[in-house]
Structure formats: structure tokens, C-alpha cells
C-alpha positions in Angstrom: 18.2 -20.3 -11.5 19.7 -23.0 -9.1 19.0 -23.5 -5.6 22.7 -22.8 -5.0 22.8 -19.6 -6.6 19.8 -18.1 -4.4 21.2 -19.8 -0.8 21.4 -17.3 1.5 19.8 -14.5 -0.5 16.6 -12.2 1.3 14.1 -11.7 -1.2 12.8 -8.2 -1.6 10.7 -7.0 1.0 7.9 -3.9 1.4 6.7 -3.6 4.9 7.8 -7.4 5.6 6.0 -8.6 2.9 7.7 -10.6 -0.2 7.8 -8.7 -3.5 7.2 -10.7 -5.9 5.4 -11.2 -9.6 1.9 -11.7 -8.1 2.4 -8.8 -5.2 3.3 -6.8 -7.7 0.6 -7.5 -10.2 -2.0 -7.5 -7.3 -1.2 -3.8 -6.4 -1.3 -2.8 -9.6 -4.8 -4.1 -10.0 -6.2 -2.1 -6.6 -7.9 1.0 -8.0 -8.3 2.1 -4.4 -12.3 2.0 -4.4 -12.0 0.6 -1.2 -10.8 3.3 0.3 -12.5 5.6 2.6 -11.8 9.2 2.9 -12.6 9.5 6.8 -12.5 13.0 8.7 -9.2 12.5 10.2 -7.6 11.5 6.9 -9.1 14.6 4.8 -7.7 17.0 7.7 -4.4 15.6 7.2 -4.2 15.4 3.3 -6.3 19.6 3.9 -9.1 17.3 1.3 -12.9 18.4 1.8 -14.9 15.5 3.6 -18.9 15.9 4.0 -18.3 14.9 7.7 -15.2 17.0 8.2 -16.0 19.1 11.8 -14.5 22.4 10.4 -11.1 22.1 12.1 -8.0 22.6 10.1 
């Protein structure tokens, strides 16, 4: 593709970030592992958490 044919074009964009081949191939690699599931985020998703303080 020419440089003329892409003037004044706005690539793609997910939260401000650039989509492109590596993005995309980067966040299909992320299994999540690094993840945590924290008190506040199990209440919300209603997930049991070991530290969870008993309110819904």
C-alpha cells in the first residue's frame, strides 16, 4: 500500500492504543495468569475469594 493511499487515515484504536498485527497477537498470547482475583473484584463478578469479608 502507498503512502498516498493511507494519508490522512486513523489506524484502529482500543483504549488509545494502535491495533495492529503484534497487539493483536500479544493479547492472544495473555492466558491471564497474571491476574489476581482481589476481594473487591470477586464481590463484583458474585465469584468466591478466600479473603472475601462476607459482604454481597
Amino acid at each position: 500500500m502507498s503512502e498516498a493511499s493511507d494519508h490522512g487515515r486513523i489506524p484502529e484504536q482500543i483504549d488509545g492504543v494502535p491495533v495492529t498485527s503484534g497487539t493483536v497477537q500479544g493479547a492472544l498470547a495473555d492466558d491471564g495468569s497474571g491476574l489476581k482475583l482481589t476481594a473487591p473484584l470477586a464481590r463484583r463478578l458474585e465469584r468466591p475469594h478466600a479473603g472475601a469479608d462476607g459482604r454481597p
